[in-house]
C-alpha positions as a Markdown table, in Angstrom:
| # | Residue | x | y | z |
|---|---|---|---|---|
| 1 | Unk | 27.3 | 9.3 | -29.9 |
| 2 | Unk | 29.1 | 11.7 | -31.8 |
| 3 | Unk | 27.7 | 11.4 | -35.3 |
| 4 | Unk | 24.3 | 11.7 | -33.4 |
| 5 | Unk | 25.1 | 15.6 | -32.2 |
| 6 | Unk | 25.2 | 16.0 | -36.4 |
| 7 | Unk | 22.0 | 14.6 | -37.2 |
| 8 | Unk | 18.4 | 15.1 | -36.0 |
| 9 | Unk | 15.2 | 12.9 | -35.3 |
| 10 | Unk | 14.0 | 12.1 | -38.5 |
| 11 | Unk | 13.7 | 8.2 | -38.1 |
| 12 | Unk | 13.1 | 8.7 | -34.3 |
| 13 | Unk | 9.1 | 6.8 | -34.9 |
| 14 | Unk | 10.7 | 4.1 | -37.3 |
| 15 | Unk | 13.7 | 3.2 | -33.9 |
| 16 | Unk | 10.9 | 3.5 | -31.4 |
| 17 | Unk | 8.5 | 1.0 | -33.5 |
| 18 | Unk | 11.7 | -1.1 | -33.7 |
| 19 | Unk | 12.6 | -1.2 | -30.2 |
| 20 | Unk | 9.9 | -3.0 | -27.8 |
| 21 | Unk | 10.5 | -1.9 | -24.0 |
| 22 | Unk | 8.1 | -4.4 | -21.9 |
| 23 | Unk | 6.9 | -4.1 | -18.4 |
| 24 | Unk | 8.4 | -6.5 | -17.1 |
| 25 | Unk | 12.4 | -5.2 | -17.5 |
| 26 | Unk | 12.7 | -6.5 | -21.2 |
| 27 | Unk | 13.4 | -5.2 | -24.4 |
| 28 | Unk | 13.1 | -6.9 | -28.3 |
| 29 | Unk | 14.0 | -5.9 | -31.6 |
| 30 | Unk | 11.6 | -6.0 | -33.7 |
| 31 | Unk | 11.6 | -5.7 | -37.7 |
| 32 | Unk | 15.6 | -5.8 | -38.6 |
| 33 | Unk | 15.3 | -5.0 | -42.1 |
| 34 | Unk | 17.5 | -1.8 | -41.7 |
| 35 | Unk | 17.9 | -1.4 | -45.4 |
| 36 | Unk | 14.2 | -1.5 | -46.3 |
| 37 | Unk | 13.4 | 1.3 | -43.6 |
| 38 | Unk | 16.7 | 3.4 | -44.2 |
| 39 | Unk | 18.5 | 3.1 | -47.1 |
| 40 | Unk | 21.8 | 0.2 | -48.3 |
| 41 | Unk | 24.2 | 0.7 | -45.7 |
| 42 | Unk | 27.4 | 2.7 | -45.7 |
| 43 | Unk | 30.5 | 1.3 | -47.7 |
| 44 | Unk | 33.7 | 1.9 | -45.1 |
| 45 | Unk | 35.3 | 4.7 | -48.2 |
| 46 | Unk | 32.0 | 6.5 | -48.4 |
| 47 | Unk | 31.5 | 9.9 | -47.3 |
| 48 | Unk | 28.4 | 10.3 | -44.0 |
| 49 | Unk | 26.3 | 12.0 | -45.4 |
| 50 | Unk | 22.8 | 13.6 | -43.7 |
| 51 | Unk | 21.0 | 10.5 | -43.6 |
| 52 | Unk | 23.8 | 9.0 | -41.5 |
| 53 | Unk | 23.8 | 11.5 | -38.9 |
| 54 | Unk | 20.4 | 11.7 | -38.8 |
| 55 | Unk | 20.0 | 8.1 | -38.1 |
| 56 | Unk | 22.6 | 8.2 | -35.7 |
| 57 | Unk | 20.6 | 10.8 | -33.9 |
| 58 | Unk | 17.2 | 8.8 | -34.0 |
| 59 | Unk | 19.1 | 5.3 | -32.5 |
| 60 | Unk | 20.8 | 7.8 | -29.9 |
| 61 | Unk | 17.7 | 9.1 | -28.4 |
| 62 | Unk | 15.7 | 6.0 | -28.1 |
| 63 | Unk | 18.7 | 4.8 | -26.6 |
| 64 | Unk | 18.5 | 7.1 | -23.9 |
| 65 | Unk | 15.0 | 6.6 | -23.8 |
| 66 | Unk | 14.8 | 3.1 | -23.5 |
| 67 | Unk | 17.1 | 2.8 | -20.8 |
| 68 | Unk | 15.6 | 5.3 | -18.8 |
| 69 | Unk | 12.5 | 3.4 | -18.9 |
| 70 | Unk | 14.8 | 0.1 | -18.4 |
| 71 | Unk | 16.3 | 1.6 | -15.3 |
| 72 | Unk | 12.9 | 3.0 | -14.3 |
| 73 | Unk | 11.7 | -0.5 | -14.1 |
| 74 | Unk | 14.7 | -1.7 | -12.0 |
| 75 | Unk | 14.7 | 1.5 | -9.2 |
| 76 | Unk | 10.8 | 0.6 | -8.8 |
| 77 | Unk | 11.8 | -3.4 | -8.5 |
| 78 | Unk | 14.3 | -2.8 | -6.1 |
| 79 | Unk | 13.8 | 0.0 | -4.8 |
| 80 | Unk | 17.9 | 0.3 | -5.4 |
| 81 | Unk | 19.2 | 3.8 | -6.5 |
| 82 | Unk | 22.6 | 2.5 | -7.2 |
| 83 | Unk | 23.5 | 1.6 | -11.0 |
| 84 | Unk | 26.1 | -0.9 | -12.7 |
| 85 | Unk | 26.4 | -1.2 | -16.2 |
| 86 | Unk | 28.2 | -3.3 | -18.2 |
| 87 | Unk | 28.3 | -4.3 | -21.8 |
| 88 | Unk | 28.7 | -2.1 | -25.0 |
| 89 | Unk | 25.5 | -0.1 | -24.0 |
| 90 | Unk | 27.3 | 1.0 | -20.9 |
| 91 | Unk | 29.9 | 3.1 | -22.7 |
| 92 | Unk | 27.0 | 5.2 | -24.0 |
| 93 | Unk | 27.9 | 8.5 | -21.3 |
| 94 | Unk | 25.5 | 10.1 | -23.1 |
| 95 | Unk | 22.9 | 8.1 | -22.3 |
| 96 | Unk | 24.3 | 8.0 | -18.6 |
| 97 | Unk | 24.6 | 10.7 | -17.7 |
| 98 | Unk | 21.2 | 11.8 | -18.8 |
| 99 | Unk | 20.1 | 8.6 | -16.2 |
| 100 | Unk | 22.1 | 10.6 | -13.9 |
| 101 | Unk | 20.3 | 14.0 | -14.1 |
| 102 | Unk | 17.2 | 12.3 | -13.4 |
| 103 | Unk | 14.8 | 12.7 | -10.0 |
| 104 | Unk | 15.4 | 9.8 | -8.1 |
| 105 | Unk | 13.3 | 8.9 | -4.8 |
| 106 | Unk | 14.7 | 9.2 | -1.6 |
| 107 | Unk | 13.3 | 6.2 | 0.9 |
| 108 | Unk | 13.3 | 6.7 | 4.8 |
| 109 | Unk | 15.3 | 3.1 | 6.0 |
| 110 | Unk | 14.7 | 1.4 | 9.1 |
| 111 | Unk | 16.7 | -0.9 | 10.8 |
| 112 | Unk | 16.4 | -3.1 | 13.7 |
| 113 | Unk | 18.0 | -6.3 | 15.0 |
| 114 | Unk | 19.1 | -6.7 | 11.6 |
| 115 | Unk | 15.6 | -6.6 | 9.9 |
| 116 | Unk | 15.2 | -4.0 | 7.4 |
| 117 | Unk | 12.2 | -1.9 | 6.6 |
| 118 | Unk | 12.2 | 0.7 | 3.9 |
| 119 | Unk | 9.4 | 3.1 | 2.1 |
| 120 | Unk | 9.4 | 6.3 | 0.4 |
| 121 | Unk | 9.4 | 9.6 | 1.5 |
| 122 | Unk | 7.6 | 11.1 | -1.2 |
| 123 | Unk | 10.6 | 13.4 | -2.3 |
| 124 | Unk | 13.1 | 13.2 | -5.0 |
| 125 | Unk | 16.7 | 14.5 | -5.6 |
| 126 | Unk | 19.4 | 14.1 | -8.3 |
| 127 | Unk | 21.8 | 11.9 | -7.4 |
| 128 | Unk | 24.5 | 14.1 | -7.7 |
| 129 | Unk | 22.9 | 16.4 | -5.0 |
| 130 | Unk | 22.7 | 13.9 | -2.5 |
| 131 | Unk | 25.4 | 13.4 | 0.0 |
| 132 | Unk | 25.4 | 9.9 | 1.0 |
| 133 | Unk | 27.4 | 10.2 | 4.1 |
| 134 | Unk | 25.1 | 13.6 | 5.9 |
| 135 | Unk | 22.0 | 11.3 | 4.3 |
| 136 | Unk | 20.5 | 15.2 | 3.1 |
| 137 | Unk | 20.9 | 16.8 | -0.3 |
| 138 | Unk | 23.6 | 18.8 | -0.6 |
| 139 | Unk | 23.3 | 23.0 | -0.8 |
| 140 | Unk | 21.3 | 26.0 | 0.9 |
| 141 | Unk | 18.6 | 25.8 | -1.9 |
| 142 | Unk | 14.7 | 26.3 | -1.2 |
| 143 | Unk | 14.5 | 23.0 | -2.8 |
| 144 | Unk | 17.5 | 21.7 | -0.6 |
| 145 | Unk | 16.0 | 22.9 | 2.6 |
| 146 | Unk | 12.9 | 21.9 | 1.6 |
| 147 | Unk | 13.8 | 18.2 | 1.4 |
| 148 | Unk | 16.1 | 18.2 | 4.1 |
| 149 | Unk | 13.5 | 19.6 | 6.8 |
| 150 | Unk | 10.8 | 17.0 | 5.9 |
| 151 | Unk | 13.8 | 14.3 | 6.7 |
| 152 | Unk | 14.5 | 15.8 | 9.9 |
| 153 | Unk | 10.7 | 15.4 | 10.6 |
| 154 | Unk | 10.6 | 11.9 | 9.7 |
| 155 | Unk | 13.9 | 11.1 | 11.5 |
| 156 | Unk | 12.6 | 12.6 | 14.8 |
| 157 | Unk | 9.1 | 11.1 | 14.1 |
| 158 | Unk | 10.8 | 7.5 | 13.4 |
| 159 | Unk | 13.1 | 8.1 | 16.7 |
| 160 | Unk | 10.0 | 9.2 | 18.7 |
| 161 | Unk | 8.2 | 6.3 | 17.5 |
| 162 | Unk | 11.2 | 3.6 | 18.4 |
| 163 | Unk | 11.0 | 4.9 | 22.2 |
| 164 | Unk | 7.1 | 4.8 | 22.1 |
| 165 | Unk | 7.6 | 1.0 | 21.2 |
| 166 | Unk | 10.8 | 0.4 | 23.2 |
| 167 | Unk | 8.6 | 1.7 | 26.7 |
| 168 | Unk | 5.5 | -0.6 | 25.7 |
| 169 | Unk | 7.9 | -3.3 | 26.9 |
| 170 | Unk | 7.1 | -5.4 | 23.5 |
| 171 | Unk | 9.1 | -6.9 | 21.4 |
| 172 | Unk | 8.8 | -4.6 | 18.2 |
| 173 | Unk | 10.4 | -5.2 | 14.6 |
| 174 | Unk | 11.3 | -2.4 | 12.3 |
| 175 | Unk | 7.5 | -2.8 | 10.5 |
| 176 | Unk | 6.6 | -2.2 | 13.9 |
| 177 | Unk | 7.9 | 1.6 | 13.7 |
| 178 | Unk | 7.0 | 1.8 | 10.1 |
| 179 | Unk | 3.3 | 1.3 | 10.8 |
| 180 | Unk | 3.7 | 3.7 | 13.4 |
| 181 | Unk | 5.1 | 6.1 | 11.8 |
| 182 | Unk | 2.2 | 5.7 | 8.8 |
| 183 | Unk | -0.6 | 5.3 | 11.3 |
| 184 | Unk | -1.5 | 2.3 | 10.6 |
| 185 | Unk | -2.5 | -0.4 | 13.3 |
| 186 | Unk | 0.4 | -2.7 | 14.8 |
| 187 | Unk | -1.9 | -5.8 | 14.8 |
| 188 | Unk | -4.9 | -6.9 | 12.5 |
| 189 | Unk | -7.6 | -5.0 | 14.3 |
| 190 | Unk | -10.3 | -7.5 | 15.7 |
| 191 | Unk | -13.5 | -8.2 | 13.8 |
| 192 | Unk | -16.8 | -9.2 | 14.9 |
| 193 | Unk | -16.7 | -12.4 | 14.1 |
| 194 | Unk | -13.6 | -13.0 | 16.2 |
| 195 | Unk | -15.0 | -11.9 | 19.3 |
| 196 | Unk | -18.3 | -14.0 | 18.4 |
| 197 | Unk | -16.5 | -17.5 | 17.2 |
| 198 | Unk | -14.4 | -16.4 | 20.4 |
| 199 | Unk | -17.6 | -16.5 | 22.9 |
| 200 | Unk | -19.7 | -19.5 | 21.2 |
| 201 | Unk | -16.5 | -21.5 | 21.1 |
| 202 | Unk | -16.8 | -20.6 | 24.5 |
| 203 | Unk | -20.4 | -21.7 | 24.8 |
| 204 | Unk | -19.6 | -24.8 | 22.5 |
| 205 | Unk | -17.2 | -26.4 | 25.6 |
| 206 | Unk | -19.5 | -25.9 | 28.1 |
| 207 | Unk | -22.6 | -27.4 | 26.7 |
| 208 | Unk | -24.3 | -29.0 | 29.5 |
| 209 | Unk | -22.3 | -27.3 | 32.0 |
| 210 | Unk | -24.5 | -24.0 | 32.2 |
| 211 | Unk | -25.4 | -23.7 | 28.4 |
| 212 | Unk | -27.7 | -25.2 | 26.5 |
| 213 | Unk | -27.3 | -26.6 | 22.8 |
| 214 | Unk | -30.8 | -23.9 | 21.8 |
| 215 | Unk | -28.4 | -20.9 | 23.1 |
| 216 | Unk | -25.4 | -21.6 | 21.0 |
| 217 | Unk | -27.8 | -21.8 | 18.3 |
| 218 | Unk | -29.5 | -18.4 | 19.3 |
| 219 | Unk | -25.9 | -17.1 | 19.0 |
| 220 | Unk | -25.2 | -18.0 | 15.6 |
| 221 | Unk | -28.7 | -17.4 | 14.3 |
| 222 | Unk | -28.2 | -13.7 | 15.3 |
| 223 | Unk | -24.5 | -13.6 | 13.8 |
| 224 | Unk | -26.3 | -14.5 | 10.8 |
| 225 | Unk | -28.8 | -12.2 | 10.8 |
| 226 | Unk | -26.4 | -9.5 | 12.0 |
| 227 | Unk | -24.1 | -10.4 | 8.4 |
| 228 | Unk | -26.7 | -9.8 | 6.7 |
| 229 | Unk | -27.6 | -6.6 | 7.8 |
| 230 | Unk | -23.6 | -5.6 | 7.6 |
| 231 | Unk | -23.8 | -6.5 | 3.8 |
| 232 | Unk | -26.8 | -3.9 | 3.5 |
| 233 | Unk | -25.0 | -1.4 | 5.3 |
| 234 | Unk | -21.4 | -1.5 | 4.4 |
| 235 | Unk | -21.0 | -4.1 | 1.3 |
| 236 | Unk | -19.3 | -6.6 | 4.1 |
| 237 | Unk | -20.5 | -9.1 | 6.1 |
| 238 | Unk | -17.8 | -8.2 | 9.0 |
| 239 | Unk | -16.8 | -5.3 | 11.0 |
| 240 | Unk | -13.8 | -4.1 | 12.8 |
| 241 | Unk | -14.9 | -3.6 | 16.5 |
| 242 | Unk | -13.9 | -0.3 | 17.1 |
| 243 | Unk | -16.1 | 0.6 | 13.7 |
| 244 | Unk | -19.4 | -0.4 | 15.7 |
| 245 | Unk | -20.8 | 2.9 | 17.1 |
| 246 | Unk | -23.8 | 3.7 | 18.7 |
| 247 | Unk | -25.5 | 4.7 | 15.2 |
| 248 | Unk | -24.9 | 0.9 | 14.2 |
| 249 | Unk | -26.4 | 0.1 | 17.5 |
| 250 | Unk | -29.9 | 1.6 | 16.3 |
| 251 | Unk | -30.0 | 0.6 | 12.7 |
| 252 | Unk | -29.6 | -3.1 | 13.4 |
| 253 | Unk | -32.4 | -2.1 | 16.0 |
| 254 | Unk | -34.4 | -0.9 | 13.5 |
| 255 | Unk | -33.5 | -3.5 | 10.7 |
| 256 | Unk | -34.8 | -6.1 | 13.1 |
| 257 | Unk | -38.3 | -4.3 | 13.4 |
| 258 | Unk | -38.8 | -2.8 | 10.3 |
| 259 | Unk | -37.0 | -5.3 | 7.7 |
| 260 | Unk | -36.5 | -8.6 | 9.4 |
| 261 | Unk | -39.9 | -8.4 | 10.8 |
| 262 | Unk | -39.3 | -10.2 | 14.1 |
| 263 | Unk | -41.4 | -8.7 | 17.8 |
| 264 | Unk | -40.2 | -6.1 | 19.6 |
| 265 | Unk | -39.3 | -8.1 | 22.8 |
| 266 | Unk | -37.1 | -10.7 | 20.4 |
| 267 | Unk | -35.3 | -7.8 | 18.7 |
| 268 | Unk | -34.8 | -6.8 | 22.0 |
| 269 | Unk | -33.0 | -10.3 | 22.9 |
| 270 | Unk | -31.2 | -10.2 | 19.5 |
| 271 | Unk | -29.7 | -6.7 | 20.3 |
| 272 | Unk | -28.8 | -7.4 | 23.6 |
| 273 | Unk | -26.4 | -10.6 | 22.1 |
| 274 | Unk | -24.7 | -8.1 | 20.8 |
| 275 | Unk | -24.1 | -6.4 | 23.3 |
| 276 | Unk | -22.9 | -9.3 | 25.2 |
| 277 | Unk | -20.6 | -9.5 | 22.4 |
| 278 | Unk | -19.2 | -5.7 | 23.3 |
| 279 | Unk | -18.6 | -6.4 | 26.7 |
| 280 | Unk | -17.2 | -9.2 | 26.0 |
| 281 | Unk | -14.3 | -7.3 | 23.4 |
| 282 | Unk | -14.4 | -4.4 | 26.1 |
| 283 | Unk | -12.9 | -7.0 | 28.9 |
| 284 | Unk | -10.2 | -8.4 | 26.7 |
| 285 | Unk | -9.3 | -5.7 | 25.4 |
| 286 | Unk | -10.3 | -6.1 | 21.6 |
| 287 | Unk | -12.4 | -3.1 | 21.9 |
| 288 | Unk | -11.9 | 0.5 | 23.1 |
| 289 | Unk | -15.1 | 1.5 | 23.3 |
| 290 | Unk | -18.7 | 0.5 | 24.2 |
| 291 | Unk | -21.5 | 1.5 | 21.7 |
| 292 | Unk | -24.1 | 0.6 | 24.4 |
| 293 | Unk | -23.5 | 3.5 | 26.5 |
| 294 | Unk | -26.3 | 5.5 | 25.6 |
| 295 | Unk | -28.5 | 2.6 | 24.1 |
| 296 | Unk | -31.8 | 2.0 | 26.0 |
| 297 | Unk | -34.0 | -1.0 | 25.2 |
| 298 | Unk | -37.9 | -1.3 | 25.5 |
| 299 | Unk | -39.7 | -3.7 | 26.3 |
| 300 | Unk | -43.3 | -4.7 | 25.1 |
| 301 | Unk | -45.1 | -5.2 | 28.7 |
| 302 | Unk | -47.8 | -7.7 | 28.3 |
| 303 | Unk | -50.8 | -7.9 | 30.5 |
| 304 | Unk | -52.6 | -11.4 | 30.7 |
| 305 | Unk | -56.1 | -11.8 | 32.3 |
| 306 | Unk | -57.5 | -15.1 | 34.3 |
């Protein structure tokens, strides 16, 4: 370290060629032939000369360098902003301490029943600015106050959330307040193909008993036809229920007509499964909403002479 502060990068491409950092939190040494790259080494009653310090300097920097990216790695792993060293490497306080003056995330932590849920809050601090025990960064600063008053938002929001949960009367888990918190859904929202296996599983036990073995097959020929339409539309051949709108309503309407080619009064039976499908996820709660409200069907009237 201190015949580095002499010296300056000359061999700083010939280290960093050398020394291999990986993704995965390893390192190697590659090509050891220090004497072909840099000269025949030292004797212990020769004078340092230039090239010494400069070497020195090179190895110091890709020092630092690679352990940043080393302890880069680890933090990301982790998610851990605590550090212990140990080994030779460690007494490098140059190198440590430049680890030290680097931006660090700060991560929100949620705890409940002894389940832990943790996730970033998209800020950064050095650690020597944060004060573990007020959990805020330390100072008056803009860029103190800054951090510190998006904390007290997500504290409040992550409190606010807790209570939401706690008066739903459910059991709830720290990922519970987490999702919450990020707007994302508590459970796996409900496709359409749930609510359809749901019904013609439905239809399958009663066979005989006020269904017929030509209706469950009606069912899954229009679940067929209905996936393939999906895949035209959206690229998938399922659909979150509360994704079905009254826009889908008429398209498949019009697929029906226009690309499947089937009548007018059987698109209007193939539609109206469908529907049945709506209600259905309407009654049990699986949907929020009903795409039918505004969707009015017609008929083909035929007249027939004797």
């Amino acid at each position: 370290m201190a015949l580095a502060s002499y010296g300056k990068p000359e061999f700083i491409k010939d280290f960093r060629e050398m020394v291999q950092v990986s993704d995965n939190g390893r390192y190697a040494i590659n090509d050891q032939r220090f004497e072909e790259r840099f000269g025949p080494k030292r004797l212990r009653h020769e004078d340092f000369t230039s090239l010494h310090f400069n070497i020195a300097h090179s190895l110091q920097l890709v020092i630092e360098e690679s352990l940043l990216e080393l302890t880069g790695w680890l933090e990301q792993e982790t998610t851990e902003t605590r550090l212990c060293l140990a080994g030779v490497v460690a007494l490098n306080c140059v190198a440590n301490a430049r680890s030290k003056r680097k931006e660090h995330p700060v991560y929100i932590r949620i705890t409940v029943n002894g389940s832990r849920e943790e996730w970033s809050t998209g800020r950064k601090c050095y650690p020597l600015e944060w004060d573990r025990a007020a959990k805020r960064v330390k100072g008056t600063r803009e860029y103190a106050r800054s951090i510190n008053n998006w904390l007290d938002v997500l504290q409040a929001r992550a409190y606010a959330c807790r209570q939401e949960l706690y008066a739903s009367g459910k059991t709830f888990t720290a990922v519970h307040i987490r999702k919450l918190m990020q707007g994302e859904e508590l459970e796996p929202p409900k496709m359409l193909s749930d609510v359809w296996d749901y019904h013609t599983n439905q239809i399958a036990g009663l066979l005989g008993k006020g269904y017929t073995a030509a209706t469950l097959q009606k069912y899954k020929s229009v679940f067929r036809v209905l996936r393939k339409f999906l895949l035209l539309k959206t690229q998938k051949d399922d659909i979150k229920l509360d994704d079905i709108d009254y826009q889908l309503v008429r398209d498949f309407d019009h697929y029906l007509k226009a690309d499947y080619g089937v009548k007018i009064n059987t698109a209007v039976q193939m539609v109206k499964k469908l529907r049945t499908m709506m209600k259905i996820a309407n009654e049990i709660g699986w949907a929020k909403h009903d795409p039918f409200v505004a969707y009015r069907q017609k008929r083909r009237k035929f007249s027939v002479s004797f």
